[in-house]
C-alpha positions, 0 to 999 in steps of 0.5 A: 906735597900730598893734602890731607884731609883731617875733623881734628888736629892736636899738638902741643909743646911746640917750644916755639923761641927755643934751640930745639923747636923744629919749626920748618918741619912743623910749618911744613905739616901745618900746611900739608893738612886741611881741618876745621879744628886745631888744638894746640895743646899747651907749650906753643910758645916758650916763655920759660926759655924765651930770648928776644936774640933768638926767635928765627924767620922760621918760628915767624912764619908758623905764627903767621901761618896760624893766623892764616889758618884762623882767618881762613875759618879753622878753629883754633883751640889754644890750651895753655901750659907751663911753658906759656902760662902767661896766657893764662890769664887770658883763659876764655878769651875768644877772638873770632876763631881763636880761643885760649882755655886752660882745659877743653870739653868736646864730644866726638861722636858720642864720646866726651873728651878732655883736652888738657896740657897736663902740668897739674900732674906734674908736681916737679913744676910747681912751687920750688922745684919749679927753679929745677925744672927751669934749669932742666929746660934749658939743659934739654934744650942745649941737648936738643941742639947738640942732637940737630948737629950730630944729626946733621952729621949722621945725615952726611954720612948716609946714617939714620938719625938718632935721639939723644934724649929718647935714649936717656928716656928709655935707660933712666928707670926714673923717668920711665917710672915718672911717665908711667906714674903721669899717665896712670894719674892723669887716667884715674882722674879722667875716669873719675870724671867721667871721660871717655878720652883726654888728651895731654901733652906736657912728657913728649910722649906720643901716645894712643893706649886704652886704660882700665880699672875696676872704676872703668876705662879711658882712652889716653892719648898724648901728641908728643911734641915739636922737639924730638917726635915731631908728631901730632893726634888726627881724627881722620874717618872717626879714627885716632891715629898718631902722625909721626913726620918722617925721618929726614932733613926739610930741605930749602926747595920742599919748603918754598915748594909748600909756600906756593900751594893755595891755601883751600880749606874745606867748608865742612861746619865743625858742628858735623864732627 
């Protein structure tokens, strides 16, 4: 396993106690990266699909992992969302390296950001439609599960994987319409407040895009997710980029293999980003 170095690491929906979550990919990256600052940006943990029958060794293990990274001196940023909006009324708390806020104000060399999971856009989660989009959930979720059989399969017979619901995504006018409209929304927002970048999560949508209107220009960007993209947002060498994790299978011995590794976090103080 190659280490690598990050200033910054963003994620988000990471539905962890759901079918879909891919948890052992997720520890697998957790403990490939050193960096002094984690932001987990809403929807780490599912309490809208949450069942206490089914929360596996492995979503287990990135909780404690996370607990390890804190411990060790990485900052943990936890924004909530709709999935684990009961955290919300622990907004601002901190306890040592941990802090749980509904939004987050960071500048990076010279520019201000604003971390934030995106929901308040999103009007088909709120009030009564709120029941629809639970139902919503758990059908995405069974998808998600019909996806890692037929996966599975595909991998067998030598074949690349392939997603059901990108497919759907990208044929459904409507749900390209909705993105689009998101991204626009939550863009004039953030220039309106005089942001430089903001970052969400929420549509599983990973994305780095610059915006611009006759009021000015953001820099969008979203990390996706721990469903269907796997990926995530690092600053490296005062570059964005997206990290996508790669198209395979994690096999039992590459796990065992990260597990061994000695856990070194660099000392570089978070004030130096």
């Amino acid at each position: 396993m190659n280490i690598k170095n990050a200033d910054v690491v963003v994620i988000s929906d990471v539905h962890l106690g759901t079918y879909g979550c891919q948890a052992e990919e997720l520890l697998y990256y957790l403990r490939s990266i050193r960096t002094n600052l984690l932001i987990i940006n809403g929807d780490f943990i599912d309490g809208w699909n949450f069942s206490k029958s089914y929360f596996p060794e492995s979503h287990f293990e990135v909780l404690q992992y996370l607990l390890r990274m804190i411990q060790q001196g990485t900052k943990v940023i936890y924004v909530t969302g709709n999935h684990d909006e009961f955290l919300r009324k622990y907004s601002d708390l901190e306890l040592g390296n941990l802090c749980i806020v509904d939004k987050f104000i960071l500048e990076i060399d010279d520019s201000k950001y604003w971390f934030f999971h995106g929901d308040v856009f999103d009007f088909s989660t709120q009030g009564v439609s709120r029941i629809t989009a639970k139902i919503g959930g758990k059908a995405y979720d069974l998808l998600i599960v019909m996806n890692k059989f037929l996966n599975k399969v595909l991998i067998a017979l030598g074949k690349e994987k392939y997603s059901l619901s990108k497919k759907i995504k990208n044929v459904v006018k409507n749900a390209i319409q909705f993105i689009n409209n998101f991204e626009e929304q939550v863009c004039l927002n953030a220039i309106e407040h005089g942001y430089d970048y903001v970052v969400c999560g929420h549509i599983h949508c990973p994305k780095i895009k610059k915006y611009a209107c006759e009021n000015g220009e953001v820099v969008y960007m979203n990390s996706g997710d721990w469903v269907e993209n796997l990926s995530a947002l690092e600053y490296i060498n005062g570059e964005w980029r997206i990290f996508n994790f790669p198209n395979r299978i994690i096999k039992p011995e590459m796990i065992k293999e990260s597990r061994l590794r000695n856990f070194g976090l660099r000392k570089k103080s978070l004030e130096a980003i």
